[in-house]
C-alpha positions, -999 to 999 in steps of 0.1 A, spaced: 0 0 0 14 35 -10 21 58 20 -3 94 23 30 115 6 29 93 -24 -4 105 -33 -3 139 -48 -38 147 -45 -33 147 -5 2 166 -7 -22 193 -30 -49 190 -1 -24 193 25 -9 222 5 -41 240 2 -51 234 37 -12 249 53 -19 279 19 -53 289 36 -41 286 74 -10 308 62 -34 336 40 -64 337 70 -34 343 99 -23 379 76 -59 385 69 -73 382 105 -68 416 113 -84 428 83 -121 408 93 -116 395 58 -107 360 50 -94 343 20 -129 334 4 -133 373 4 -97 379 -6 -100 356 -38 -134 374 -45 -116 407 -44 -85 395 -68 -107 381 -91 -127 414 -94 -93 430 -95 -89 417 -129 -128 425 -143 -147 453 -148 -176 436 -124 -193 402 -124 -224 391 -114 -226 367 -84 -233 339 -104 -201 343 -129 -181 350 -95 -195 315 -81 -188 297 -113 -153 310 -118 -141 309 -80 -155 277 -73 -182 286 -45 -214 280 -39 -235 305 -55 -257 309 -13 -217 312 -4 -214 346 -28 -242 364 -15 -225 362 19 -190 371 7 -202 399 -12 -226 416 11 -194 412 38 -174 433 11 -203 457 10 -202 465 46 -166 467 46 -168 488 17 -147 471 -5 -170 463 -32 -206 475 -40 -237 460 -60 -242 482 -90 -272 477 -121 -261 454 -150 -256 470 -179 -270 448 -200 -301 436 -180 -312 459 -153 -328 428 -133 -294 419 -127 -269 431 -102 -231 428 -113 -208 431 -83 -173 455 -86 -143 467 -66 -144 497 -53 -114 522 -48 -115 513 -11 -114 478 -23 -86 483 -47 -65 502 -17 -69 464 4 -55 448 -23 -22 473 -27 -19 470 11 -20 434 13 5 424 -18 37 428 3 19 405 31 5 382 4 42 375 -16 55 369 21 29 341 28 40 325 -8 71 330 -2 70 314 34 47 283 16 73 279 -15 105 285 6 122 251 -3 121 260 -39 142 283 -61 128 305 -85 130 282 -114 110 259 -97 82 285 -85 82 297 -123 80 256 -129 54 249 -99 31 283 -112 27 268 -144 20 234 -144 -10 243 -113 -16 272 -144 -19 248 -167 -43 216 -141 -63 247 -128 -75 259 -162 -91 225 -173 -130 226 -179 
């Protein structure tokens, strides 16, 4: 029978598990956690989104968005706006208050990589990015 380390499913688990300990610990302060945090980067990087798109893209239940989001509203780092192009919907954006979090917290957020990928050298983070790039992106 293999051993727990030979599987790399686990040593991913295990990974993620020791990823999210290390993000929440810089975060505490903040009242934000990483669920939010991820929710923020990702609307770094769009012009808005509604909650389902953020569910299906992040990976979250779409009753687990509502609560992330409206925690970002009362923190003030993103706000409900009308969709454009359907005024039923809502689409959800960073705000500059948002966008100010996420400048403050890129120094503390390299440190917690750096701290998880500390055995490797850069070639290997460059190698390590890529491949999780590459299993990430898969439909």
């Amino acid at each position: 029978m293999r051993g727990l380390h030979a599987d790399t499913g686990y040593l991913l688990y295990r990974l993620g598990l020791r990823s999210g300990q290390l993000f929440n610990t810089f975060l505490q302060e903040s009242g934000v956690r990483l669920r939010h945090y991820a929710v923020l980067r990702f609307l770094a990087t769009a012009e808005g989104a509604l909650q389902r798109e953020l569910s299906t893209r992040l990976g979250y239940d779409p009753s687990a968005i509502v609560g992330l989001v409206d925690d970002l509203e009362k923190l003030g780092f993103a706000e409900r706006r009308p969709s454009p192009d359907d005024r039923r919907s809502r689409i959800v954006v960073l705000t500059e208050s948002g966008r100010g979090f996420l400048r403050d917290t890129d120094e503390a957020g390299q440190r917690v990589t750096n701290e998880l990928l500390g055995p490797l050298d850069a070639a290997e983070r460059a190698g390590l990015h890529a491949l999780l790039l590459r299993v990430a992106d898969r439909p």
